[in-house]
MOPAC internal coordinates of N, CA, C and O (Angstrom, degrees):
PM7 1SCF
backbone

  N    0.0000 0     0.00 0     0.00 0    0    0    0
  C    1.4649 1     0.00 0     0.00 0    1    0    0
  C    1.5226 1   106.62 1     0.00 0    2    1    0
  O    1.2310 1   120.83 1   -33.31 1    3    2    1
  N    1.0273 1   116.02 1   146.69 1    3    2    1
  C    1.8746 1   119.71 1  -158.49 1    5    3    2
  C    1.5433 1    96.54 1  -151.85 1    6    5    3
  O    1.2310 1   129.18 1   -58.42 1    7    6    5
  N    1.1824 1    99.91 1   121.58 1    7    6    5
  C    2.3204 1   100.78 1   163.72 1    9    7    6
  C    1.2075 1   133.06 1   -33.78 1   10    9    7
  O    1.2310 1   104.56 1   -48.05 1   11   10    9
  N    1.1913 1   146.12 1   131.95 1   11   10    9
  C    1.3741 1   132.62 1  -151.91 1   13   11   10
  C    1.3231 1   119.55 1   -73.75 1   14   13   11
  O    1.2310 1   107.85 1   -65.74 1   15   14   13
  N    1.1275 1   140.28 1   114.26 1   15   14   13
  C    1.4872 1   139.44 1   161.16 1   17   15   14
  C    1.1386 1   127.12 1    -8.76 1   18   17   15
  O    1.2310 1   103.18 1   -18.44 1   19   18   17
  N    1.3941 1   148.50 1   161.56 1   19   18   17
  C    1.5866 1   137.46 1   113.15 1   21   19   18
  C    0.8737 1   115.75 1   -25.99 1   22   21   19
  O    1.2310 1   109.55 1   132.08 1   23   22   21
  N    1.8693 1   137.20 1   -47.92 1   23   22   21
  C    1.1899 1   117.59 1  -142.08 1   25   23   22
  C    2.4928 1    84.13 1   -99.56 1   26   25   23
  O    1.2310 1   130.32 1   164.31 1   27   26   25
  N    0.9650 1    97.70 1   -15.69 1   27   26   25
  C    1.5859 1    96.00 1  -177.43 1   29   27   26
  C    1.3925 1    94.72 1   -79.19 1   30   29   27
  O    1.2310 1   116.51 1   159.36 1   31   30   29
  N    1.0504 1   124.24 1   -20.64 1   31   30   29
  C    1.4480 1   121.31 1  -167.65 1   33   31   30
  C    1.9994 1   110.12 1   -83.68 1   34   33   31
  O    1.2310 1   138.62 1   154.71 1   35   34   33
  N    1.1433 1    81.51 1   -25.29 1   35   34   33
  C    1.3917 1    92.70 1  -170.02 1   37   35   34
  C    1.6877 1   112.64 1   -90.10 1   38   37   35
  O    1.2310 1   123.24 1   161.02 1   39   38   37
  N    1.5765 1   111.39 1   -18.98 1   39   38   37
  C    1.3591 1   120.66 1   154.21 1   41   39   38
  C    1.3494 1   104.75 1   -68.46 1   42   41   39
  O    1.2310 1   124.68 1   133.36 1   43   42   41
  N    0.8557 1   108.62 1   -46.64 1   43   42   41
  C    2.1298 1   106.86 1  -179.56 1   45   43   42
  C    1.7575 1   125.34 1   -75.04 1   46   45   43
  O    1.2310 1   125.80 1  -160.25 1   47   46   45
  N    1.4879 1   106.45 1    19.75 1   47   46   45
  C    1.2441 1   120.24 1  -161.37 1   49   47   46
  C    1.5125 1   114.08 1   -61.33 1   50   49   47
  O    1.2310 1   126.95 1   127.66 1   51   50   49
  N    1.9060 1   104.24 1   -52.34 1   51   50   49
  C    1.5320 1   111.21 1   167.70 1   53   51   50
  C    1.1348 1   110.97 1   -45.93 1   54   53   51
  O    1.2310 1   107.87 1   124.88 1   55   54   53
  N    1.5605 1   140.24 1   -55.12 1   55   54   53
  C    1.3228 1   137.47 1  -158.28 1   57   55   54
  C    1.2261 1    88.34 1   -88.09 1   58   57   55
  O    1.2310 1    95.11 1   171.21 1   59   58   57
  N    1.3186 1   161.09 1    -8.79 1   59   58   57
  C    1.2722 1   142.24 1   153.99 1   61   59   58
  C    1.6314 1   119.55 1   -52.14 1   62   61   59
  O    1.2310 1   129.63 1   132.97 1   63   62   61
  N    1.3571 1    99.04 1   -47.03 1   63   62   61
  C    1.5560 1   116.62 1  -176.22 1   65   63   62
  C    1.4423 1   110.11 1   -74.15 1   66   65   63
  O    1.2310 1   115.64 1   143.94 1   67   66   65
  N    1.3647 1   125.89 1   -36.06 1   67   66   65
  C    1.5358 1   139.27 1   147.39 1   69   67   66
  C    1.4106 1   113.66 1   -13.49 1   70   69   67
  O    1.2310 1   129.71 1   111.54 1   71   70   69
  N    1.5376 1    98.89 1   -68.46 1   71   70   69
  C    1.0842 1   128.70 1  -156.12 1   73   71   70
  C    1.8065 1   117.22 1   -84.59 1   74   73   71
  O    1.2310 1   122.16 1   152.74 1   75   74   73
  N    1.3603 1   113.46 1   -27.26 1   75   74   73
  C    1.4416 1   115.45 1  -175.22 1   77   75   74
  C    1.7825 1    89.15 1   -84.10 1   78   77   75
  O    1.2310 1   110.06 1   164.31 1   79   78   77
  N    1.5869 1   136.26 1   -15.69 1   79   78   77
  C    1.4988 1   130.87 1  -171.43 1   81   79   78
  C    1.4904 1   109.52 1   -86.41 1   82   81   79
  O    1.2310 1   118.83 1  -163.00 1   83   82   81
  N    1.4305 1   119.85 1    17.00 1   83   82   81
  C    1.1233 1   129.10 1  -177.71 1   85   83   82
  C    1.4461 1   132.48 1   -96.20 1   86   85   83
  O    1.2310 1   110.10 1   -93.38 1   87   86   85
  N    1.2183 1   136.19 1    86.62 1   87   86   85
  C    1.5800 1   123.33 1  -146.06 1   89   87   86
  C    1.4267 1   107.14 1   -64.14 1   90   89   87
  O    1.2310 1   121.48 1   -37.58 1   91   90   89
  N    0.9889 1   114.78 1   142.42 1   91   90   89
  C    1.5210 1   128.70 1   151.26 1   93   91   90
  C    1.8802 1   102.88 1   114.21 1   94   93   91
  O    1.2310 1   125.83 1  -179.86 1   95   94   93
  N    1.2320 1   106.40 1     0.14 1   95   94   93
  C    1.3931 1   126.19 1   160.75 1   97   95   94
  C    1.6162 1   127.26 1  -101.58 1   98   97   95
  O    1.2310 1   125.63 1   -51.93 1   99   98   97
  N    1.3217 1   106.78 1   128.07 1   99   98   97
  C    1.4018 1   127.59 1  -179.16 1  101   99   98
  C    1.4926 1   129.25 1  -109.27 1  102  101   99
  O    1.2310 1   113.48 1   -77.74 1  103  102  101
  N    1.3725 1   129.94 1   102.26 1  103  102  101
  C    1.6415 1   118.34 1  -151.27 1  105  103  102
  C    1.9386 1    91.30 1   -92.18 1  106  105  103
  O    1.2310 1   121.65 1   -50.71 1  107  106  105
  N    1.2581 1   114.45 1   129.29 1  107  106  105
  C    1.3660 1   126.25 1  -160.48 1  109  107  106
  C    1.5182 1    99.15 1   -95.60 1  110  109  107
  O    1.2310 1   125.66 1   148.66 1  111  110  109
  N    1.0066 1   106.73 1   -31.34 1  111  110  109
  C    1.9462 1   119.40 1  -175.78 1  113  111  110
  C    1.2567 1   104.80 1  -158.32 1  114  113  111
  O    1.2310 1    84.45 1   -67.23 1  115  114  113
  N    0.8985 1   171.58 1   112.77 1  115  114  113
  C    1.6547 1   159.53 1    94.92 1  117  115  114
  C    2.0097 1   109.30 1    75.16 1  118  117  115
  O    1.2310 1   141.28 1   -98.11 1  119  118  117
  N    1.6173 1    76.29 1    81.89 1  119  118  117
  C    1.9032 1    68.30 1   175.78 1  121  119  118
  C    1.3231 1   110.15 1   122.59 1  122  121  119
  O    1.2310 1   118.76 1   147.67 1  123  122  121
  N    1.6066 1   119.97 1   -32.33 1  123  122  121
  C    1.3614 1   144.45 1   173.84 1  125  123  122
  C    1.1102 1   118.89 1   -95.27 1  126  125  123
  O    1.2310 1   112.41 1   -84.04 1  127  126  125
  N    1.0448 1   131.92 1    95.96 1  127  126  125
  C    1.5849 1   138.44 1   165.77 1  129  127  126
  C    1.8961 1   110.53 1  -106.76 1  130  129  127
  O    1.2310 1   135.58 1   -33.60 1  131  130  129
  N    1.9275 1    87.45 1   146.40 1  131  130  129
  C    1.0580 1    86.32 1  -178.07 1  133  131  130
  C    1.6174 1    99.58 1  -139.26 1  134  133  131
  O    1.2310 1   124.95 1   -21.16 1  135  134  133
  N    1.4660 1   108.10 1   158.84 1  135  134  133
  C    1.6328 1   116.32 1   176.55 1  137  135  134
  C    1.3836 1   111.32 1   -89.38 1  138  137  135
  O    1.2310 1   108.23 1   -18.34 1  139  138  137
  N    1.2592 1   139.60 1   161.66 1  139  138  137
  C    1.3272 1   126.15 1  -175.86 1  141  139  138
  C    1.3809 1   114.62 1    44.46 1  142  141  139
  O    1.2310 1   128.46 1    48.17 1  143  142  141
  N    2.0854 1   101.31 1  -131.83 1  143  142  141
  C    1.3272 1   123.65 1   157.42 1  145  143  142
  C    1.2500 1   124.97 1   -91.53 1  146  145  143
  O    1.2310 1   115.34 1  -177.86 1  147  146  145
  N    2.0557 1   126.45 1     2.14 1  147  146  145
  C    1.0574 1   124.69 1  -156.85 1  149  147  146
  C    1.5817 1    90.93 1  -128.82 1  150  149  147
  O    1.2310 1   128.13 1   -35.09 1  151  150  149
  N    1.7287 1   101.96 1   144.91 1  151  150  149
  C    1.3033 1   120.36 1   160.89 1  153  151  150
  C    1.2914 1   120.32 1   -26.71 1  154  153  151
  O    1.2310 1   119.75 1   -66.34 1  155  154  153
  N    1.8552 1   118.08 1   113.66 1  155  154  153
  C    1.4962 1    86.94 1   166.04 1  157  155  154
  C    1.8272 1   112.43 1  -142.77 1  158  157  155
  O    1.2310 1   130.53 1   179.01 1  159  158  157
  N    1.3002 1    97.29 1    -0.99 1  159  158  157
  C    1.9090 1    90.65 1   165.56 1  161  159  158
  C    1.3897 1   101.42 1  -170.33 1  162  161  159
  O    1.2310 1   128.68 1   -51.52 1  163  162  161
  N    1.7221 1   100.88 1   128.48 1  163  162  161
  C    1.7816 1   113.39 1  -177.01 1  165  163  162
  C    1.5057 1    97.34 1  -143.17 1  166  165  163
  O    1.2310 1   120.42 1   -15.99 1  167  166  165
  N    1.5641 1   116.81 1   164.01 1  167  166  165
  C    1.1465 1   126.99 1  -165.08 1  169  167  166
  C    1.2988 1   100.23 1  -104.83 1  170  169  167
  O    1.2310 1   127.21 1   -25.06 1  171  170  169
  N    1.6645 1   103.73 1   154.94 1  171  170  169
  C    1.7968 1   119.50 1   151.05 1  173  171  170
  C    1.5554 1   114.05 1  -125.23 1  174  173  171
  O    1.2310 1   126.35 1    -5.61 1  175  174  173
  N    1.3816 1   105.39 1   174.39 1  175  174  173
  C    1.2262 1   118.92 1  -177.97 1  177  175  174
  C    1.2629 1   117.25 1  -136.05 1  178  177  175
  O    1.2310 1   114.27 1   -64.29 1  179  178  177
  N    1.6409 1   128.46 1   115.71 1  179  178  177
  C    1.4726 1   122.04 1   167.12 1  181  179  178
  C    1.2981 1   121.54 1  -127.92 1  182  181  179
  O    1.2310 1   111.15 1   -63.28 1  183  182  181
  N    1.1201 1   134.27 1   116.72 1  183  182  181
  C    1.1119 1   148.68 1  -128.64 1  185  183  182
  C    1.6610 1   123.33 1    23.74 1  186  185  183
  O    1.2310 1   129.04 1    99.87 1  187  186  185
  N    1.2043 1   100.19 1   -80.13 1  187  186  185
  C    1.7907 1   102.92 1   177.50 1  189  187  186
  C    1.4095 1    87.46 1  -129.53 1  190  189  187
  O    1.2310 1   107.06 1  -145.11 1  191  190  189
  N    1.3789 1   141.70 1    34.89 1  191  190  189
  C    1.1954 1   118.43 1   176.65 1  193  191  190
  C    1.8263 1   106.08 1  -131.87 1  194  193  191
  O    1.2310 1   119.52 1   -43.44 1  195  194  193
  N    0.6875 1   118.53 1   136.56 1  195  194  193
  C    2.0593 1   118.43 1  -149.98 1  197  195  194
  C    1.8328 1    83.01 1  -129.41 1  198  197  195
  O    1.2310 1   128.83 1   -48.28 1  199  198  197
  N    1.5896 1   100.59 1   131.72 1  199  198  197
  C    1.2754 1   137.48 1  -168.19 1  201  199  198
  C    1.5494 1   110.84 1  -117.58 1  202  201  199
  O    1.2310 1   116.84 1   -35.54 1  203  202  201
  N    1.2393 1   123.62 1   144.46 1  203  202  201
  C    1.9709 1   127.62 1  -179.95 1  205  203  202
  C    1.6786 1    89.69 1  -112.04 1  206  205  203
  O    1.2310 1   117.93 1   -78.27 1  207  206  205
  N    0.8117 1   121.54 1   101.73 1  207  206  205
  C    1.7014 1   110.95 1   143.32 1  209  207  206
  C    2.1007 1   129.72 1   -59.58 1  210  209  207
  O    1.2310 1   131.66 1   -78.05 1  211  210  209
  N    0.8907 1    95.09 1   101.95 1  211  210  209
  C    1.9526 1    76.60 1  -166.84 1  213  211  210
  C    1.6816 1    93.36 1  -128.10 1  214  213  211
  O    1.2310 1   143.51 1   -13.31 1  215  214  213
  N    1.4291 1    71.93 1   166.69 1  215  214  213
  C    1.7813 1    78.77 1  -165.39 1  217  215  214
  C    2.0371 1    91.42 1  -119.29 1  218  217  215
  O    1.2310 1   135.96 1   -73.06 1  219  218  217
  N    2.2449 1    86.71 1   106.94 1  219  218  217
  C    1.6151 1    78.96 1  -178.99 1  221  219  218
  C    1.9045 1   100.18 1  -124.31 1  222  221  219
  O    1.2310 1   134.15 1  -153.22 1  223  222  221
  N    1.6688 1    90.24 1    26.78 1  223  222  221
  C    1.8082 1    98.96 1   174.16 1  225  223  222
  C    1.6644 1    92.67 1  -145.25 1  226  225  223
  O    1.2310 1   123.27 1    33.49 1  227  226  225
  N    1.2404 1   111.35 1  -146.51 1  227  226  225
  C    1.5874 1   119.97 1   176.23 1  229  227  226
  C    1.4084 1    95.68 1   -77.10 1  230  229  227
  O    1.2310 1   120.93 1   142.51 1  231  230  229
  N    1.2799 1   115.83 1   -37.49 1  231  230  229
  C    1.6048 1   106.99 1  -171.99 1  233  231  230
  C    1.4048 1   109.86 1   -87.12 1  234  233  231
  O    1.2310 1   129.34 1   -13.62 1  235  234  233
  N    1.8987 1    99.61 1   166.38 1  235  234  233
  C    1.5798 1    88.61 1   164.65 1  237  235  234
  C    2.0431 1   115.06 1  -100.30 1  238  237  235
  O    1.2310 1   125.95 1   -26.51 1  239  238  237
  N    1.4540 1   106.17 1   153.49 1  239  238  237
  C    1.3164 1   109.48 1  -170.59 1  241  239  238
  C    1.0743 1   103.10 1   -96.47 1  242  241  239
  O    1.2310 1   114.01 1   -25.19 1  243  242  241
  N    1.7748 1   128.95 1   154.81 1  243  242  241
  C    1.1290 1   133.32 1   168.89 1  245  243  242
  C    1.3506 1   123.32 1   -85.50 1  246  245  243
  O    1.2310 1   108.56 1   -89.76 1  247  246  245
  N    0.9884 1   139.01 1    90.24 1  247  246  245
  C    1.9231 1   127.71 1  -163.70 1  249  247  246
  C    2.1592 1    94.50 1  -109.90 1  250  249  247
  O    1.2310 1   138.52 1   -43.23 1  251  250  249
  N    1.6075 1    81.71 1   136.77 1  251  250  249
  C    1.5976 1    79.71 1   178.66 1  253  251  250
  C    2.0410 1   102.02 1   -87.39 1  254  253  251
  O    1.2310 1   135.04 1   -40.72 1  255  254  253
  N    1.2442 1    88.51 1   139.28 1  255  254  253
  C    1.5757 1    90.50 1   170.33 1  257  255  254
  C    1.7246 1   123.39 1  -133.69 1  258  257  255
  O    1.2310 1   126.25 1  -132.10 1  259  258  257
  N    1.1595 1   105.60 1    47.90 1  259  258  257
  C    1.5607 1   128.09 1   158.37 1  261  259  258
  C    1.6080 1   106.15 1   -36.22 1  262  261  259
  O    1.2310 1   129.32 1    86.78 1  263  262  261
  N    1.2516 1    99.64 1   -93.22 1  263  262  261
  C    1.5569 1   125.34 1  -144.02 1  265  263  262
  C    1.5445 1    80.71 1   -98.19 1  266  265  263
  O    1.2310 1   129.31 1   -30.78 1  267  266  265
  N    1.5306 1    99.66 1   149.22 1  267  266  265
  C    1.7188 1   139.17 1   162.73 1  269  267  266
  C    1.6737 1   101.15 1   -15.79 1  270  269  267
  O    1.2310 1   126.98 1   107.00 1  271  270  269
  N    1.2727 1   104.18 1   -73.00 1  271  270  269
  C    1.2307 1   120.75 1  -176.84 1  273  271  270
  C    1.8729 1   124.20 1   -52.64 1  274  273  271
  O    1.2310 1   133.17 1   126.99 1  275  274  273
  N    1.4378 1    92.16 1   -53.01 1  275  274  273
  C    1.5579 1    93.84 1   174.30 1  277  275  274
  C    1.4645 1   111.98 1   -56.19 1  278  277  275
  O    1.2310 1   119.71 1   146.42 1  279  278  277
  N    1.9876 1   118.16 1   -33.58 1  279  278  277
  C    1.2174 1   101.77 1  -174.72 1  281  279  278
  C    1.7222 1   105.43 1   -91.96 1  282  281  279
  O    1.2310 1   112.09 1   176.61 1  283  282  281
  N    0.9943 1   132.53 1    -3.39 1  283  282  281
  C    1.6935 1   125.80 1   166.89 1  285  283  282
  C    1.4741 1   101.98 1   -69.12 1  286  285  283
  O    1.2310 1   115.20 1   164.11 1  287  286  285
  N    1.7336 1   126.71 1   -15.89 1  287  286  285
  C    1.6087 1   117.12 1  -170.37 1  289  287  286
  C    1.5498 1    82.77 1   -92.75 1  290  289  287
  O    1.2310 1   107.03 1   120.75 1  291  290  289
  N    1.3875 1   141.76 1   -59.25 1  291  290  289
  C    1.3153 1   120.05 1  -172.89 1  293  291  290
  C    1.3566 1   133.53 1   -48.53 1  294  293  291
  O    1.2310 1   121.87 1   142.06 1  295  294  293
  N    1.7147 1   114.02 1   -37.94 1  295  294  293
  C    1.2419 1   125.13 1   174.02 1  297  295  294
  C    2.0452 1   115.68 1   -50.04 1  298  297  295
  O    1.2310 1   138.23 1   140.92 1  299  298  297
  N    1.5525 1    82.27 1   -39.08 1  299  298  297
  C    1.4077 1   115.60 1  -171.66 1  301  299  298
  C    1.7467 1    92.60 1   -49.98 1  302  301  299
  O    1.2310 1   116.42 1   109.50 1  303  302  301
  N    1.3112 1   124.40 1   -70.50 1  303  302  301
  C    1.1938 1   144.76 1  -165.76 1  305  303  302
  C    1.3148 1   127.37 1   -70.01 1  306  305  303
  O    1.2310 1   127.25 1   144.45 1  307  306  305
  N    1.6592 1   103.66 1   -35.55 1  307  306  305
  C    1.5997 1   104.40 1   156.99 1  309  307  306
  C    1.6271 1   127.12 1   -68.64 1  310  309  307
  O    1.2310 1   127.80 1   134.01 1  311  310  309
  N    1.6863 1   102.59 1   -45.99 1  311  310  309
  C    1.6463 1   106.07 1   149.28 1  313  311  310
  C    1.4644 1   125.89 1   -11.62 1  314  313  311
  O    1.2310 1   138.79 1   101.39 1  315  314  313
  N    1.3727 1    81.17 1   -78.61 1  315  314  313
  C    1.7111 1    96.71 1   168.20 1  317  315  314
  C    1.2958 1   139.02 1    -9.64 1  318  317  315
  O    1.2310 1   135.86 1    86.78 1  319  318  317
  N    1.7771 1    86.90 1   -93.22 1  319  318  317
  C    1.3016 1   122.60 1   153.15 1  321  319  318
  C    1.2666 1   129.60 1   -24.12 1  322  321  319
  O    1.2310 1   121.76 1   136.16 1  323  322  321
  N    1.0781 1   114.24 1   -43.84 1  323  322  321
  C    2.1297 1   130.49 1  -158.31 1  325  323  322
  C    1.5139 1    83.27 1  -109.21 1  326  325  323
  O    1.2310 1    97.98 1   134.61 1  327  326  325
  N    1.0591 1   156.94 1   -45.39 1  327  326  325
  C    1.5954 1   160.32 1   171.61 1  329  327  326
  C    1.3567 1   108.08 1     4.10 1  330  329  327
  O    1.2310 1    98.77 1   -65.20 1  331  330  329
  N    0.9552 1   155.72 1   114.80 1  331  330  329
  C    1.3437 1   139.26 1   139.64 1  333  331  330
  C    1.5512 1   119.75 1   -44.30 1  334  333  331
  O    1.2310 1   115.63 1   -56.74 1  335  334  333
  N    1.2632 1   125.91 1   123.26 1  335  334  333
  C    1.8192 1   122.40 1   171.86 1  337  335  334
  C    1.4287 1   103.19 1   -31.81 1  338  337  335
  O    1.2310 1   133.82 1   -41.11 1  339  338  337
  N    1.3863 1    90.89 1   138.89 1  339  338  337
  C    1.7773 1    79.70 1   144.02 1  341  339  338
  C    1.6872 1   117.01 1  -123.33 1  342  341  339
  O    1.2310 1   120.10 1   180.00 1  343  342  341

């Protein structure tokens, strides 16, 4: 498993742009977003298949984000996550 590329990054561009329209998230460098002051979701890459690490407990989670779908379940989850109760 290896940090995500430019060029993986640049397959992940929509869900980048997804992802910077999200309040309470801050993209620190391209690919790196963070909540607050603390780390909270960056990419990997293994072979052709590209991974989100996000942090939606103390730890960070592995979510695969390949395909369309895997990234509507992450979006799905940071949503979530960042939610205010009601």
């Amino acid at each position: 498993m290896r940090h995500a590329t430019e060029a993986d990054l640049d397959r992940l561009e929509p869900l980048l742009v997804r992802l910077r329209t999200i309040e309470g998230l801050t993209e620190r460098k391209r690919g790196l977003f963070q909540r607050r002051s603390k780390a909270f979701l960056h990419f990997h890459g293994d072979g052709d298949d590209l991974y989100a690490d996000v942090r939606l407990s103390e730890d960070f989670v592995r979510q695969p984000v390949t395909t369309p779908a895997d990234q509507e379940a992450l979006v799905a989850a940071v949503e979530a996550h960042l939610s205010p109760p009601r």
